[in-house]
N, C-alpha and C positions, 0 to 999 in steps of 0.2 A: 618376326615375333609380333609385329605393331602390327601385320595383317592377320596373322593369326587371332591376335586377341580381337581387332575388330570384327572378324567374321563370328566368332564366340559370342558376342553384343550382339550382333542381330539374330543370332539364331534365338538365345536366350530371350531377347525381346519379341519373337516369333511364338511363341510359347506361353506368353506371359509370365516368364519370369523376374523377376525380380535382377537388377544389376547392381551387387555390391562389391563398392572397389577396397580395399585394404588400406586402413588409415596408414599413412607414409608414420614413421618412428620419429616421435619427439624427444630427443634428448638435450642434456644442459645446455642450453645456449652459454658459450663464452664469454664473459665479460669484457666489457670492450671500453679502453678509457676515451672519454668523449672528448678529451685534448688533444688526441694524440691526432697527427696529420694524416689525411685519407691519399694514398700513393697515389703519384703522376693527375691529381687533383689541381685545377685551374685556382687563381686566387690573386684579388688585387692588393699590395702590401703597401705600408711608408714605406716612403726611402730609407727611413730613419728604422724601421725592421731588419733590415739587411746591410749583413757587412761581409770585406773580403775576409775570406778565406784563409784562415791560418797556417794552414800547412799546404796553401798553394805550391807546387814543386819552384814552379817560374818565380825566381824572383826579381828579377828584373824588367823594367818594362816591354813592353810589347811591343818587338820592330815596327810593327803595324797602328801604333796606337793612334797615329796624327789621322790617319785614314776613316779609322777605324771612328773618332769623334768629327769627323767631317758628315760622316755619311746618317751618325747617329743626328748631329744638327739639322742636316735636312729631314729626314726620312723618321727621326723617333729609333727606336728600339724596337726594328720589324721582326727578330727573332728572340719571344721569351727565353729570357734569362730559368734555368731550372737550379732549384732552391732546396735545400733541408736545414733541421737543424739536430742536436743528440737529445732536446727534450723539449716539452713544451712552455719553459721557461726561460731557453736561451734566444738569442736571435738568430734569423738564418743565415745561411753563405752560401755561396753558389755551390751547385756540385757536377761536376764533369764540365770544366769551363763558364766564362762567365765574368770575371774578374773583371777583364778589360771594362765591356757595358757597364757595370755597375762603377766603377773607380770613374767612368768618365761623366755617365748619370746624375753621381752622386757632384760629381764637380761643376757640372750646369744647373742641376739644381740649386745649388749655393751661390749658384753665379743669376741666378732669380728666375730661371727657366722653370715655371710652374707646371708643364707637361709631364716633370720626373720625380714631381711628386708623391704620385703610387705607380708601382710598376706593375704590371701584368706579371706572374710569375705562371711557372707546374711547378709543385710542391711534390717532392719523392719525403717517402717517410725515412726514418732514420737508418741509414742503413752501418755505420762504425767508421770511423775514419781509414782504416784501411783501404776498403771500398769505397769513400769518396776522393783518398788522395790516386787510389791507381785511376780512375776516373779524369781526374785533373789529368795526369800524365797520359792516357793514351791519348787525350783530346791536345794537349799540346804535342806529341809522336806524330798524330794526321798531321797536322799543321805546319811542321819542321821549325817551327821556330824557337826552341827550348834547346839550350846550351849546354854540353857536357857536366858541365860544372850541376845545373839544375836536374837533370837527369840522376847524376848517381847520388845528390840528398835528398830527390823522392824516393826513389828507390829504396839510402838506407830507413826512410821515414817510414816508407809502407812497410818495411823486414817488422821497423819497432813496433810500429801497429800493431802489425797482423799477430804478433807472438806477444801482445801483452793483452790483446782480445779474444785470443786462443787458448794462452796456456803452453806456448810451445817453444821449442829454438827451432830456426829453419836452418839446413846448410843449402850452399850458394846452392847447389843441385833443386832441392825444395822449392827456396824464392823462385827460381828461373820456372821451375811449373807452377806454383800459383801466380808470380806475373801473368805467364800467358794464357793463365785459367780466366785471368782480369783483364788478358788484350792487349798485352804488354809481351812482345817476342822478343826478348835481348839475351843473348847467348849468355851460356856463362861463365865464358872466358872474360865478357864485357862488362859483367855483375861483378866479378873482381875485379877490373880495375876500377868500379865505379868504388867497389870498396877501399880500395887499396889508396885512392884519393881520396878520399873521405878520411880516412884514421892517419893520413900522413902529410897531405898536401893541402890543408886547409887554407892557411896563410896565402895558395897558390890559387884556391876556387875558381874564382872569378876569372880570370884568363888564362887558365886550359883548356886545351882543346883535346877528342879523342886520339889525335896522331900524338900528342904530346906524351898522354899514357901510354899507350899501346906500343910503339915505333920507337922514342928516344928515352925515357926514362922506364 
């Protein structure tokens, strides 16, 4: 078709005619709020901008973390932290990982290390906490390092999300595909017992393990 029309241009120019092209259709431009975050957009922040993440699933520290602030002391913070927040009046918090850098960041910069002053962030726009806690969770999934216990209160976390920013009730069947619509594969024999721990075995969180659900209780 583009050689088509081109060959149409020169004949018509061949002729002297005239080449008029069809003004493209102007319609309403959308309103666009000029706070709002431009997605996966580059951006230097205070420290004092950003904070952890509330419904991080991990609650507990990071097997990794002694490593993990060794290597920040030498080296800086070689891989941007990526950041959102739900409006342009809150502060941001990581989204899909993050936590660790920023909790250690923040503790060298108080500790007078002026390099963690401003962080280099990517800015994702708001995308609902649903979507930023399954994000946290499959980034702790690659990783292996997130605990039974943390696993099934993201989990019920994201259920409360996702059906209070929906409008909807999921049954375990439901969760178990929008999990893995979010990259999250956990059968849903596993989804009940994350449930079944969670409404029953709170007091016991902390030191269960999957064999403990699944195998003897």
């Amino acid at each position: 078709q583009v050689r088509q029309a081109a060959y149409g241009d020169q004949v018509r120019a061949s002729m002297g005619t005239p080449i008029v092209r069809p003004l493209r259709s102007t319609g309403p431009v959308p309103s666009l709020d000029p706070k709002a975050d431009a997605d996966d957009s580059f951006s230097m922040l205070p420290i004092g901008e950003i904070e952890t993440y509330q419904h991080n699933p991990r609650t507990g520290r990071n097997p990794r973390y002694e490593d993990i602030r060794a290597s920040i002391i030498a080296d800086g913070i070689t891989n941007p932290i990526t950041v959102t927040r739900p409006n342009p009046t809150a502060k941001y918090h990581p989204y899909g990982g993050g936590n660790t850098r920023l909790e250690i960041a923040k503790e060298l910069f108080e500790a007078g290390d002026d390099r963690f002053a401003h962080l280099k962030v990517i800015v994702k726009s708001w995308p609902g906490h649903a979507n930023v806690i399954s994000a946290h969770l499959s980034e702790n999934e690659n990783r292996g390092d997130i605990s039974f216990w943390e696993r099934a209160q993201g989990v019920a976390d994201f259920k409360r999300q996702f059906e209070a920013e929906h409008g909807v009730l999921l049954s375990t069947g439901e969760l178990a595909r929008e999990l893995k619509a979010h990259g999250i594969n956990f059968g849903v024999k596993v989804i009940q017992n994350f449930a079944f721990a969670v409404e029953n075995l709170h007091p016991l969180g902390p030191w269960l393990k999957a064999t403990d659900v699944n195998e003897v209780l």
